[in-house]
VOMI-653438 format. One record per residue (C-alpha): residue number from 1; residue in three letters; x, y, z. Coordinates in steps of 0.05 Angstrom, whole numbers, padded with zeros to 5 digits. Layout:
<nodes>
NODE / NUM / ala / X / Y / Z;
...
</nodes>
This chain:
<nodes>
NODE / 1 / unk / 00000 / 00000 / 00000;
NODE / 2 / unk / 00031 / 00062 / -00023;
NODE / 3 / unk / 00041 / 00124 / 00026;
NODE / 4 / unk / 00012 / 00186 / -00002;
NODE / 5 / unk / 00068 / 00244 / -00022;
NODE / 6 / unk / 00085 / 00280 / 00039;
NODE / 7 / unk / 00098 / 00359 / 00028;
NODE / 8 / unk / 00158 / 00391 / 00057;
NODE / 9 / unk / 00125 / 00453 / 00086;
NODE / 10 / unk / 00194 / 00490 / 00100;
NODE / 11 / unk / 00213 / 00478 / 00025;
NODE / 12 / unk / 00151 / 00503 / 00004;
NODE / 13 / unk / 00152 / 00561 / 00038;
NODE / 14 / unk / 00229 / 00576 / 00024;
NODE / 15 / unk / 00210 / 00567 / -00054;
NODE / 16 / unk / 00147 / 00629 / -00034;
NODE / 17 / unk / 00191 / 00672 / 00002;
NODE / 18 / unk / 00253 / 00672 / -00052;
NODE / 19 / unk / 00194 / 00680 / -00106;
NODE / 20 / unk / 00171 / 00744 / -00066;
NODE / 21 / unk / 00236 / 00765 / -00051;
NODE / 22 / unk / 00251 / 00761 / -00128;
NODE / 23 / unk / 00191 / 00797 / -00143;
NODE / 24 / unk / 00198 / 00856 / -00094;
NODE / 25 / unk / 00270 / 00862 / -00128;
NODE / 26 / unk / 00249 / 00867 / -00189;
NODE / 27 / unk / 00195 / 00917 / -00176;
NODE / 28 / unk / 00248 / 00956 / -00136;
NODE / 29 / unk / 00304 / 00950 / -00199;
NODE / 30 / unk / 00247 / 00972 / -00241;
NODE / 31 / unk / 00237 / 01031 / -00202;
NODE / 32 / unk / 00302 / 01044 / -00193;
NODE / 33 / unk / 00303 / 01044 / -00265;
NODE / 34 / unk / 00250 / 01094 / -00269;
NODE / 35 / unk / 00272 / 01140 / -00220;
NODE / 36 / unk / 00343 / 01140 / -00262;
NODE / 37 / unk / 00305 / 01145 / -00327;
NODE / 38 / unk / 00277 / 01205 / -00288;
NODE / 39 / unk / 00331 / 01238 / -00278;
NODE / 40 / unk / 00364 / 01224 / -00336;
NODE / 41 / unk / 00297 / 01256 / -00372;
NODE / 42 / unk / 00305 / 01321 / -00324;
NODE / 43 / unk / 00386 / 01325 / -00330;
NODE / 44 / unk / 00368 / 01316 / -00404;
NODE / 45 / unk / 00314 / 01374 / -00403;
NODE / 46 / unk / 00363 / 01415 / -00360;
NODE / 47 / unk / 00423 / 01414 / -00416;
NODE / 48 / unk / 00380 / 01432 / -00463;
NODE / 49 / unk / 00351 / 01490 / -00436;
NODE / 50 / unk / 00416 / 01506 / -00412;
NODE / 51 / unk / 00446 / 01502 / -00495;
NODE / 52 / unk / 00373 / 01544 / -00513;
NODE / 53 / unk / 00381 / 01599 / -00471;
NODE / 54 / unk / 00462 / 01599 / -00488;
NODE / 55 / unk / 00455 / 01600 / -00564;
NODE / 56 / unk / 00398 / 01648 / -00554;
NODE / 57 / unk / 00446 / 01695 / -00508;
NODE / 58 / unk / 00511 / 01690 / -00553;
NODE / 59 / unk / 00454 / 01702 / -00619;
NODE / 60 / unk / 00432 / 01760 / -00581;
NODE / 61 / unk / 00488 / 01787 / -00554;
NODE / 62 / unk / 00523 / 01779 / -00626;
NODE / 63 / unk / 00470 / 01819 / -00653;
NODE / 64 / unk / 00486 / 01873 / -00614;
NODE / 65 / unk / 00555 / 01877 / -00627;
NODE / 66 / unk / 00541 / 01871 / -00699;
NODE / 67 / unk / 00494 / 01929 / -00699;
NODE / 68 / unk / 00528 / 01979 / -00650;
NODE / 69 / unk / 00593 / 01959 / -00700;
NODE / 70 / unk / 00557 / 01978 / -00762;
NODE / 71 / unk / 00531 / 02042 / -00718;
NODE / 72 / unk / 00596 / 02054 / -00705;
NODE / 73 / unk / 00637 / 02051 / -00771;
NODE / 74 / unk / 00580 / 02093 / -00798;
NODE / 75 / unk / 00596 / 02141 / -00745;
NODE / 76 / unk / 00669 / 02139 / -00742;
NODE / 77 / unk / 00695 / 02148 / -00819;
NODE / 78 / unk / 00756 / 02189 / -00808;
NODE / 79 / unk / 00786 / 02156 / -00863;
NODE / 80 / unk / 00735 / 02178 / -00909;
NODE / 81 / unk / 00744 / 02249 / -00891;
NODE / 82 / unk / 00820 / 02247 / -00889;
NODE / 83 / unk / 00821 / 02220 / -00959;
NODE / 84 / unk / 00771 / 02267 / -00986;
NODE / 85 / unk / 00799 / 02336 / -00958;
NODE / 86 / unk / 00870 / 02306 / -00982;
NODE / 87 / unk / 00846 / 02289 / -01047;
NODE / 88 / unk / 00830 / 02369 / -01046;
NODE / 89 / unk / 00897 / 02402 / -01020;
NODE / 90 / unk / 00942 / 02349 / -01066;
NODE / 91 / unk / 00898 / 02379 / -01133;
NODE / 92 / unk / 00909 / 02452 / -01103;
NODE / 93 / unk / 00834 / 02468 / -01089;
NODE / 94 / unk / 00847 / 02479 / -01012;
NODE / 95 / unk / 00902 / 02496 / -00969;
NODE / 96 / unk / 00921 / 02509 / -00888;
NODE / 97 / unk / 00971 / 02507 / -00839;
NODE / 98 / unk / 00942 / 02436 / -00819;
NODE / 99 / unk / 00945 / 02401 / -00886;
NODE / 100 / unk / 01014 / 02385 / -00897;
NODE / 101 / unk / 01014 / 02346 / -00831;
NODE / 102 / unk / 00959 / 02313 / -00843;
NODE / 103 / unk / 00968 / 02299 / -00918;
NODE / 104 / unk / 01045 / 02286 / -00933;
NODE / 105 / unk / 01089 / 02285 / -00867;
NODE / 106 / unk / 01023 / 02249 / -00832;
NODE / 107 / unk / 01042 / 02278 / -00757;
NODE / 108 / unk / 00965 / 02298 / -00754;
NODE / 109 / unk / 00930 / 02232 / -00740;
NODE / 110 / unk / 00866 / 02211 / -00709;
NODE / 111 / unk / 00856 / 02176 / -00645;
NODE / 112 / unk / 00792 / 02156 / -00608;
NODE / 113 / unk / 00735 / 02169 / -00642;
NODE / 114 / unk / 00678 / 02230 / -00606;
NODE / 115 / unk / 00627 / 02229 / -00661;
NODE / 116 / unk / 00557 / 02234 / -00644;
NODE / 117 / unk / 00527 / 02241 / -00725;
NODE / 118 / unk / 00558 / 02213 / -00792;
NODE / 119 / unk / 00553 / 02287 / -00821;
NODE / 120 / unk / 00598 / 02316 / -00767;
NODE / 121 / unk / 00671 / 02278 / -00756;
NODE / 122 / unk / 00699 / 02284 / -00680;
NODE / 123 / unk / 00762 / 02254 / -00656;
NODE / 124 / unk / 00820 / 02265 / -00610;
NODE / 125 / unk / 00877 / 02269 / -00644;
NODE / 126 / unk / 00951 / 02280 / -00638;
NODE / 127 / unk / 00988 / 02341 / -00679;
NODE / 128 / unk / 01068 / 02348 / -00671;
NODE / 129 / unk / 01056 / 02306 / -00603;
NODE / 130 / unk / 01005 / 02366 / -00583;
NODE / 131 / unk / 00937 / 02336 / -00559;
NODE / 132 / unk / 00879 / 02365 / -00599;
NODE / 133 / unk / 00813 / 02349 / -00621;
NODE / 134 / unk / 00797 / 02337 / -00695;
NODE / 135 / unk / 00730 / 02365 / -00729;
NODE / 136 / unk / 00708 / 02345 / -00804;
NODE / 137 / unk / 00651 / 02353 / -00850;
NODE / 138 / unk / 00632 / 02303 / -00885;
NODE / 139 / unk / 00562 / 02312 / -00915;
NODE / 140 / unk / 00519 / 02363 / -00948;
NODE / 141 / unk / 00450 / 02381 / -00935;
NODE / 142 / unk / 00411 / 02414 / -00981;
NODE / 143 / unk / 00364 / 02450 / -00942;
NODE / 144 / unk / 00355 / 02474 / -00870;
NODE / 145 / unk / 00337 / 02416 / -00819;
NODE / 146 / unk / 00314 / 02438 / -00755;
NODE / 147 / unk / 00313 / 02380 / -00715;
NODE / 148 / unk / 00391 / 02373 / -00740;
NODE / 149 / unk / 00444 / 02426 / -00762;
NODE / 150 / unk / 00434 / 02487 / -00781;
NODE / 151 / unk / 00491 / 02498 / -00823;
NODE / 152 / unk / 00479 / 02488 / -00910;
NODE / 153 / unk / 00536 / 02442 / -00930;
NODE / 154 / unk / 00532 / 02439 / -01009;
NODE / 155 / unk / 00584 / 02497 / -01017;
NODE / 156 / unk / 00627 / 02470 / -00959;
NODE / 157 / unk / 00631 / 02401 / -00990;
NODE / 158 / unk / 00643 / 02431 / -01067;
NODE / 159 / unk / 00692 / 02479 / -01035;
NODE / 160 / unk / 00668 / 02529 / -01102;
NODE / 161 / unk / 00679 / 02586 / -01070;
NODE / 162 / unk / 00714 / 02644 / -01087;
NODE / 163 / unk / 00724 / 02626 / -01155;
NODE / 164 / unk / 00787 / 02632 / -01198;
NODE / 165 / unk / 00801 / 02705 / -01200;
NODE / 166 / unk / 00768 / 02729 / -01143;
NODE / 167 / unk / 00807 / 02795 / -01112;
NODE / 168 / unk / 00825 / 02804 / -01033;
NODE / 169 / unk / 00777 / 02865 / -01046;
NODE / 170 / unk / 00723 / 02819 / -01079;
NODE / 171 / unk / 00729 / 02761 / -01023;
NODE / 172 / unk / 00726 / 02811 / -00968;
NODE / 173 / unk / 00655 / 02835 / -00999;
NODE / 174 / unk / 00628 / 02768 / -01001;
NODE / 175 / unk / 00658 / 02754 / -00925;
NODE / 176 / unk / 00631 / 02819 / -00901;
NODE / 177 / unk / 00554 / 02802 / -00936;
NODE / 178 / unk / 00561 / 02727 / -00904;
NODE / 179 / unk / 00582 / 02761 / -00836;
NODE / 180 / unk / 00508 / 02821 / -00839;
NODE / 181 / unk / 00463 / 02765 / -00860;
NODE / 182 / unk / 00490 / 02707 / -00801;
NODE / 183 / unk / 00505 / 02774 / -00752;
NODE / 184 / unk / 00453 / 02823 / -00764;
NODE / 185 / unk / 00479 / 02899 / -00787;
NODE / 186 / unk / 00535 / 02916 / -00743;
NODE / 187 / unk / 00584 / 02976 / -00751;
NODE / 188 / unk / 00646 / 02938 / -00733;
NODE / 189 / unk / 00643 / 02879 / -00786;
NODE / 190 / unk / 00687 / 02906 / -00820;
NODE / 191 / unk / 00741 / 02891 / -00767;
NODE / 192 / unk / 00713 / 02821 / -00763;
NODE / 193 / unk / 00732 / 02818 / -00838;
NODE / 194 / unk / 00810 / 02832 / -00828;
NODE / 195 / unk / 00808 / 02788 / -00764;
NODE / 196 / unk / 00779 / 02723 / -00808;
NODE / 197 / unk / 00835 / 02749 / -00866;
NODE / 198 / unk / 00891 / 02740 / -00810;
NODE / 199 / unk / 00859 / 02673 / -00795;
NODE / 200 / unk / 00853 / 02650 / -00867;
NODE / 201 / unk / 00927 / 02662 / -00875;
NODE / 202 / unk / 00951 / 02600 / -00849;
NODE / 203 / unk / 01026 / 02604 / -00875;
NODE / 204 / unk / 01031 / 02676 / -00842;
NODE / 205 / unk / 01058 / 02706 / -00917;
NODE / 206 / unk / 01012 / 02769 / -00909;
NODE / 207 / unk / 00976 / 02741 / -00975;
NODE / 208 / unk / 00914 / 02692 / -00977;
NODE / 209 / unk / 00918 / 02644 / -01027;
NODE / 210 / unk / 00859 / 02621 / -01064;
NODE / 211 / unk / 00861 / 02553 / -01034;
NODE / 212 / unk / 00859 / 02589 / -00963;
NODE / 213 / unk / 00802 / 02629 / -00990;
NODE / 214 / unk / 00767 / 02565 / -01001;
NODE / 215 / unk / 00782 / 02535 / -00933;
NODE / 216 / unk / 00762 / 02599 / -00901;
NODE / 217 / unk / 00700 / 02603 / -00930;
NODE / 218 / unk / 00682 / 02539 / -00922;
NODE / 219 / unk / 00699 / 02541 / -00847;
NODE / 220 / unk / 00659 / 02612 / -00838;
NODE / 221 / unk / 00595 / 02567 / -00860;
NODE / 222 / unk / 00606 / 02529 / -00787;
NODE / 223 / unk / 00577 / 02573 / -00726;
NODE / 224 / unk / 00633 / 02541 / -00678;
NODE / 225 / unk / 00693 / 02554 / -00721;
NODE / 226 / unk / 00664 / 02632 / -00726;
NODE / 227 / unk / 00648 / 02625 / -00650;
NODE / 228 / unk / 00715 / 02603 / -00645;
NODE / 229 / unk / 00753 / 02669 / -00680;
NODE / 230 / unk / 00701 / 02719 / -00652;
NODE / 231 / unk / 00723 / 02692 / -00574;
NODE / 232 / unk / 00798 / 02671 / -00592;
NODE / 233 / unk / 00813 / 02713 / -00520;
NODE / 234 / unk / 00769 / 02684 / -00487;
NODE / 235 / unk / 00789 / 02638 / -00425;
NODE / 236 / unk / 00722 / 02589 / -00437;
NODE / 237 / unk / 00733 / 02580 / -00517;
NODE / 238 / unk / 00777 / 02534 / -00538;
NODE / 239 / unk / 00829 / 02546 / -00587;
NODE / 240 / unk / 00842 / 02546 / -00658;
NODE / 241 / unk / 00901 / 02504 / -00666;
NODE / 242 / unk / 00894 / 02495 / -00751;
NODE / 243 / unk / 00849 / 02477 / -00811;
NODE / 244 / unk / 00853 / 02446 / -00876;
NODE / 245 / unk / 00790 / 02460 / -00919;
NODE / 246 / unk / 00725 / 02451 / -00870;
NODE / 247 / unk / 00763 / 02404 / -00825;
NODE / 248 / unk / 00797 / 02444 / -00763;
NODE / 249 / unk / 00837 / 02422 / -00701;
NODE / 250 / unk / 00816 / 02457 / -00635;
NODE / 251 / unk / 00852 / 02454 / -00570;
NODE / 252 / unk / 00829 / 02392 / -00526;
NODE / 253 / unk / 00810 / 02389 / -00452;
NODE / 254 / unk / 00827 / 02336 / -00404;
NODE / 255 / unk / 00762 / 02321 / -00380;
NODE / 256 / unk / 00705 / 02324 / -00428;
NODE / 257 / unk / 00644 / 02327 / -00397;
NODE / 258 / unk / 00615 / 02370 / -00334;
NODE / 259 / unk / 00610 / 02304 / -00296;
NODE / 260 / unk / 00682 / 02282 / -00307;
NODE / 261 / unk / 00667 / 02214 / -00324;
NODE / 262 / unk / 00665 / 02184 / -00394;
NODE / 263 / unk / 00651 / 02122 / -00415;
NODE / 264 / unk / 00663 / 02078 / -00481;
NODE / 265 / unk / 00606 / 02075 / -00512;
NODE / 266 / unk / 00597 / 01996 / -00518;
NODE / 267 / unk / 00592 / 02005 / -00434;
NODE / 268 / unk / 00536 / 02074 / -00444;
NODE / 269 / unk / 00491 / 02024 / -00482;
NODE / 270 / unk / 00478 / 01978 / -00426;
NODE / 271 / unk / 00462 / 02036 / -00369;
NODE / 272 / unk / 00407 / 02063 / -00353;
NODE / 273 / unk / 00394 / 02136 / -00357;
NODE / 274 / unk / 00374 / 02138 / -00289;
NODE / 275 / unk / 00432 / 02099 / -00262;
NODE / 276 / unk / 00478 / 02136 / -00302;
NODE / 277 / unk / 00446 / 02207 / -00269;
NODE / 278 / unk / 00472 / 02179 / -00202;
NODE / 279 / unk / 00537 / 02145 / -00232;
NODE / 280 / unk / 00550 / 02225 / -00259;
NODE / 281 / unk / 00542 / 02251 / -00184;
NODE / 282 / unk / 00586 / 02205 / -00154;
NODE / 283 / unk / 00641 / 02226 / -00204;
NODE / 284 / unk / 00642 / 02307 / -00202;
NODE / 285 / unk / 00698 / 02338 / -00161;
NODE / 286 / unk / 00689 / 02373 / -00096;
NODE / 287 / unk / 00639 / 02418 / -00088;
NODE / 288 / unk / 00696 / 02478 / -00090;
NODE / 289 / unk / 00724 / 02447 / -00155;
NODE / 290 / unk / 00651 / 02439 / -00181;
NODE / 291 / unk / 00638 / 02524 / -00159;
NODE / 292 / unk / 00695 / 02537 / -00205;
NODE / 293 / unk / 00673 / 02502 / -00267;
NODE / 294 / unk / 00603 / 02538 / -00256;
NODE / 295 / unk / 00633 / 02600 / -00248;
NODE / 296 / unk / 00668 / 02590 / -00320;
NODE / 297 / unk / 00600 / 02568 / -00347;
NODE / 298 / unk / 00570 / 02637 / -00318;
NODE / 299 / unk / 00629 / 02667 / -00349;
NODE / 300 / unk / 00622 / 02639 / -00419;
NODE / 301 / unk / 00553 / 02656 / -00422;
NODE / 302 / unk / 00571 / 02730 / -00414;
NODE / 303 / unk / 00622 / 02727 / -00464;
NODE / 304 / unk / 00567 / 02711 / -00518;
NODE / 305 / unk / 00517 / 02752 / -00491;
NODE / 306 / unk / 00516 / 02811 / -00530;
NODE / 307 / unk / 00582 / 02810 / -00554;
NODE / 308 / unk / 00628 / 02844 / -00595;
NODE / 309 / unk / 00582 / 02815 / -00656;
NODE / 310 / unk / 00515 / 02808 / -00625;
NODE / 311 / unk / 00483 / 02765 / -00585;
NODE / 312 / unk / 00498 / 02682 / -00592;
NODE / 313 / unk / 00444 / 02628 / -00571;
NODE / 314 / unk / 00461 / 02565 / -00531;
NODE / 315 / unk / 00418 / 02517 / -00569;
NODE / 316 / unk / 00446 / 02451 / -00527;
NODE / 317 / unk / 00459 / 02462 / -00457;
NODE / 318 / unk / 00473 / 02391 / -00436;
NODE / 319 / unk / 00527 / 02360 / -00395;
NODE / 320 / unk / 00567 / 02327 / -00458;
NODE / 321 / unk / 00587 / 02394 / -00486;
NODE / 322 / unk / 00636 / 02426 / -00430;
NODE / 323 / unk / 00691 / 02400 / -00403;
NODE / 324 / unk / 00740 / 02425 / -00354;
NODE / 325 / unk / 00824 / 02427 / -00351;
NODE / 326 / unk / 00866 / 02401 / -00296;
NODE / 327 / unk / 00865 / 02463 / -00265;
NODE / 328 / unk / 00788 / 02459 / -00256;
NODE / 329 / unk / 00771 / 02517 / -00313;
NODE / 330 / unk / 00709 / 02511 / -00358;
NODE / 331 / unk / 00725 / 02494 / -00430;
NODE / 332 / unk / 00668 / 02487 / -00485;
NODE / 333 / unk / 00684 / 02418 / -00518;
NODE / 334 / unk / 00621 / 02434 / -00566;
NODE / 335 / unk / 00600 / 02503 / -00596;
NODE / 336 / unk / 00570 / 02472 / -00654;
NODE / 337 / unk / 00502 / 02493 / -00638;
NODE / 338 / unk / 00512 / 02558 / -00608;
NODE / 339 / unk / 00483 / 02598 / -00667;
NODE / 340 / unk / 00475 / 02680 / -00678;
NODE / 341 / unk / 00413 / 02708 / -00655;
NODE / 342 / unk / 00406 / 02743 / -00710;
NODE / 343 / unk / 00416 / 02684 / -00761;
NODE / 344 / unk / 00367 / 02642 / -00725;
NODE / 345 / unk / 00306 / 02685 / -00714;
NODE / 346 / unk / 00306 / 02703 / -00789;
NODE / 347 / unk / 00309 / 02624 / -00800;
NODE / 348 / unk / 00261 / 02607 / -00756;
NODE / 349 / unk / 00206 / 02660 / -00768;
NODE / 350 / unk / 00143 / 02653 / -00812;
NODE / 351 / unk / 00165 / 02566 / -00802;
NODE / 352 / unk / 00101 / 02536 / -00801;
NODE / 353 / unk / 00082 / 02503 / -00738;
NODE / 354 / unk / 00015 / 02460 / -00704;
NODE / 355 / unk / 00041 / 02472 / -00634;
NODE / 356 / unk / 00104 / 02509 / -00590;
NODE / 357 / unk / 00143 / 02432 / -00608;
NODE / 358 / unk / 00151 / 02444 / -00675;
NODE / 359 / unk / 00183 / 02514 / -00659;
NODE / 360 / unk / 00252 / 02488 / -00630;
NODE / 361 / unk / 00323 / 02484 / -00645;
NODE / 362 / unk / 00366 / 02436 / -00617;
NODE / 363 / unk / 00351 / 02420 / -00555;
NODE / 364 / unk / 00330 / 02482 / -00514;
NODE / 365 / unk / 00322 / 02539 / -00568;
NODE / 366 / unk / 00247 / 02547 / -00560;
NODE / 367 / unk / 00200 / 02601 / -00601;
NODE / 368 / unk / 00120 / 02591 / -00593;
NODE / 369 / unk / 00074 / 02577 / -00640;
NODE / 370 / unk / 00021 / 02631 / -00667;
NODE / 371 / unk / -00045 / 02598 / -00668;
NODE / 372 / unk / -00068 / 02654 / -00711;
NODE / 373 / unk / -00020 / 02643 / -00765;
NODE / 374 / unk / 00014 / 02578 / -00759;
NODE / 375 / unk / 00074 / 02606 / -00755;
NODE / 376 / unk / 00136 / 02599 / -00708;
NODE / 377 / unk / 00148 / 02673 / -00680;
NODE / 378 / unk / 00224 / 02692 / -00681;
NODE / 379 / unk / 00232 / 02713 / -00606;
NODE / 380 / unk / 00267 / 02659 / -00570;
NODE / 381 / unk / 00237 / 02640 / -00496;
NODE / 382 / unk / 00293 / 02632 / -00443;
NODE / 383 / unk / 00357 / 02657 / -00452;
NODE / 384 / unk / 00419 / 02630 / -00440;
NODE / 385 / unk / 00425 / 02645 / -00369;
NODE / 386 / unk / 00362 / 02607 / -00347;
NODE / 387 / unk / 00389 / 02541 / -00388;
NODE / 388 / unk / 00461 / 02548 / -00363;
NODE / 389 / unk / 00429 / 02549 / -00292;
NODE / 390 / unk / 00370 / 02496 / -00303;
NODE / 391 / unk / 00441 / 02454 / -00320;
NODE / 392 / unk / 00477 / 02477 / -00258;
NODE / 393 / unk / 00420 / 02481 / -00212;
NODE / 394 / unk / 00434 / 02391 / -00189;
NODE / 395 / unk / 00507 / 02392 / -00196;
NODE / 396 / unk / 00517 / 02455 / -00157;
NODE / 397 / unk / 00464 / 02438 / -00105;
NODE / 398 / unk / 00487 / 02372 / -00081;
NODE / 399 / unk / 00541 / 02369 / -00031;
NODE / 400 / unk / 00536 / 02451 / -00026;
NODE / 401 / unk / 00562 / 02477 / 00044;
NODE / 402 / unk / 00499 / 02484 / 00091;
NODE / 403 / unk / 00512 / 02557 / 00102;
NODE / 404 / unk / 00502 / 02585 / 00032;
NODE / 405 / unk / 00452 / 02525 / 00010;
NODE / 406 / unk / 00396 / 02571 / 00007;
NODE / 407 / unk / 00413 / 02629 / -00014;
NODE / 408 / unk / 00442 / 02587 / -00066;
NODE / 409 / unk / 00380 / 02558 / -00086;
NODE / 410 / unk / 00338 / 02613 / -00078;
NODE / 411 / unk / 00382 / 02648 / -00136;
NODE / 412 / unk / 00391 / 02583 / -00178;
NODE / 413 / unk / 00308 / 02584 / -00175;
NODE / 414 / unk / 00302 / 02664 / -00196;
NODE / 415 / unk / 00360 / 02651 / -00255;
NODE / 416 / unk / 00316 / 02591 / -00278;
NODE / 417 / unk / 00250 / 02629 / -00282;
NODE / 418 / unk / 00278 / 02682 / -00329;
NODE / 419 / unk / 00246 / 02700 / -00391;
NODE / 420 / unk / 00271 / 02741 / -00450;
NODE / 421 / unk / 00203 / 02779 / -00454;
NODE / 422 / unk / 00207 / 02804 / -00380;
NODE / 423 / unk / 00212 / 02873 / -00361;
NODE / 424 / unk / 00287 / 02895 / -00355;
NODE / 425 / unk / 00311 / 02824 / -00374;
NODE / 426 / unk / 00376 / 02855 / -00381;
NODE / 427 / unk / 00382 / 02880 / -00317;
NODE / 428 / unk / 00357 / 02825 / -00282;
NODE / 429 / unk / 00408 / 02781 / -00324;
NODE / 430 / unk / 00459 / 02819 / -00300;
NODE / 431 / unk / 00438 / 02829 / -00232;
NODE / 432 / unk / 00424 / 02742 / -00226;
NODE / 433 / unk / 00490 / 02731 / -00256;
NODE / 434 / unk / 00528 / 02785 / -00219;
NODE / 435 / unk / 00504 / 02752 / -00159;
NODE / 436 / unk / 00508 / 02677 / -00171;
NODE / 437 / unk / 00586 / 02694 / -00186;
NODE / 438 / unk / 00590 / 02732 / -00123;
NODE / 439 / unk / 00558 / 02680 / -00078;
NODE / 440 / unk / 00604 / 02625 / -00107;
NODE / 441 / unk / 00669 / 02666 / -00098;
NODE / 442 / unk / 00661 / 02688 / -00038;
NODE / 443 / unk / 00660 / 02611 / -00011;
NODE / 444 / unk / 00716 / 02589 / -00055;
NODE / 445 / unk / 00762 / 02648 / -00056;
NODE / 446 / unk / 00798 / 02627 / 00001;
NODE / 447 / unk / 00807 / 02551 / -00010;
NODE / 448 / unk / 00855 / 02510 / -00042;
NODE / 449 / unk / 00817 / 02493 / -00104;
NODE / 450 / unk / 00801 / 02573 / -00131;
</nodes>
């Protein structure tokens, strides 16, 4: 009689529990698996976000570059402008003390570029190991643009006039007419005349050639270079170092901007204007220093004030266009749109207008609009004055001893308010300015930095 099978319990349940035990590994390898597949998915997600957003920034940023480059050489073309006013003296159609050095022994060169518009060449440059800074023309503009220069360039750029023949007597006539329409009628143009015939001799022979005719008329078409001759003893102009056709070399300042701080311009793209306000305040000088280079500024503006030849506009009051020396005196670094009275009401007048915006000049040479007619009147609102101290009023305030801060203001606020159509402006332009001056010296006169 056979025995039935007996089961061996312990076997049995060995065999469950290695079967379980193989079955939780498995579901734990498998989620292991996952979890690494996980990660692998995000670590994968991760790089290529992190390529996306590279490529994107390096696209981007070469985009930039490429544009502010192309800005830039259209900006910056002082080889264009050296080859064309060479081109000029080596045929004989221009001459001037500055174009043999720049032409054949090449000791006038140009160094960092300044220019702010294609049409209007800037650079520092070096002449006979003299720092200077380089000016050239380079296009011409057929009519009058208001919201650019205000300076017609066809006859600069043809440099056409005088003509072949044209007597001392002849050129002096044309001078003197170019001189009553830019300076109004004025009894002593005439000595104006023999001053810009000293000028235009550039050699110093006591004879102007025709290609210094050429240059000097051509440079008597640019408000700074006249600016320039009218003020040559001036302390606040800077000076006329040479020319060569319509490009001139003025005297250069060490510091080129009221603020004192100046920055390539890849760097100014990527600050903000208001960062930038507070970047300029931390770099003026001390408040002494900064009374000084007002002072010069008050100074300047009395020089072209009714001067000698009439009264001169500021037209562009802003930071960028004075500079200072070592010694902490104001220098103009740009007089380009400082323009005669006289030569901008009659160019302004009668311009049709829809409101007081389309009756400006630059940037603060403001006429109002007659409803009535349409028409831009020719008297100009502030004068310069009010904008030189509506510049000076944050740089002079900040950091200003306690004890003058206001009286200071108080005057800063009257010079501001001025109009040209108030009662006695002159007097009261006088009488602010007289006393701004006064204020600042008597705090500085006894320090260190006057």
């Amino acid at each position: 009689m056979q025995r039935a099978p007996k089961y061996d319990l312990f076997s049995q349940r060995d065999v469950k529990f290695q079967e379980l035990i193989k079955t939780k590994y498995n579901v734990s390898h498998l989620m292991n698996e996952l979890e690494l597949g996980g990660v692998q998915a995000r670590f994968s997600y991760v790089r290529m976000k992190y390529l996306f957003f590279s490529w994107l920034a390096v696209f981007v940023g070469s985009w930039i570059i490429y544009v502010q480059y192309s800005t830039y050489t259209e900006l910056c073309r002082g080889k264009d402008c050296k080859k064309i006013i060479c081109d000029k003296y080596k045929t004989g159609v221009i001459d001037g003390p500055a174009c043999n050095s720049l032409c054949v022994t090449e000791t006038l060169y140009f160094g960092k570029c300044l220019s702010t518009k294609p049409n209007n060449q800037m650079y520092l440059g070096i002449w006979d190991n003299l720092p200077g800074v380089v000016k050239c023309q380079m296009e011409q503009a057929l009519h009058l643009d208001f919201g650019t220069e205000l300076e017609p360039r066809k006859e600069i750029v043809l440099f056409d006039k005088p003509t072949r023949g044209t007597t001392v007597q002849k050129f002096k006539e044309m001078v003197y007419s170019l001189f009553k329409a830019k300076l109004g009628d004025q009894g002593n143009l005439s000595e104006l005349v023999n001053l810009i015939l000293t000028v235009a001799d550039g050699d110093k022979d006591g004879q102007v050639s025709l290609g210094e005719a050429k240059s000097a008329w051509a440079l008597l078409q640019l408000n700074e270079f006249l600016l320039m001759v009218i003020l040559q003893d001036k302390e606040h102009t800077p000076k006329l170092m040479g020319f060569c056709g319509d490009l001139y070399v003025m005297e250069s300042v060490e510091y080129t901007s009221l603020y004192g701080i100046s920055l390539p311009w890849v760097i100014e793209l990527f600050i903000p204007s208001g960062f930038r306000r507070s970047m300029d305040q931390l770099f003026t000088p001390s408040w002494p220093r900064k009374a000084k280079i007002a002072i010069g500024l008050l100074e300047f503006v009395e020089d072209v004030f009714h001067g000698p030849y009439g009264n001169f506009l500021m037209c562009d009051t802003s930071a960028k266009n004075l500079g200072y020396n070592d010694k902490y005196d104001l220098k103009m670094v740009d007089m380009r749109k400082i323009v005669p009275e006289t030569n901008l009401k009659e160019l302004i007048k009668d311009r049709h207008c829809e409101s007081d915006l389309d009756c400006v000049y630059g940037t603060d040479c403001r006429t109002s609009c007659d409803q009535s007619t349409m028409k831009c009147t020719s008297e100009v609102i502030q004068p310069n004055l009010a904008k030189a101290c509506q510049l000076l009023k944050d740089y002079l305030l900040r950091g200003a001893p306690s004890e003058i801060r206001e009286e200071l203001e108080k005057q800063l606020y009257s010079c501001i308010a001025l109009k040209v159509t108030a009662n006695q402006m002159e007097m009261e332009h006088s009488l602010i300015l007289n006393n701004l001056k006064t204020l600042l010296w008597k705090k500085i006169s006894y320090t260190n930095d006057s």
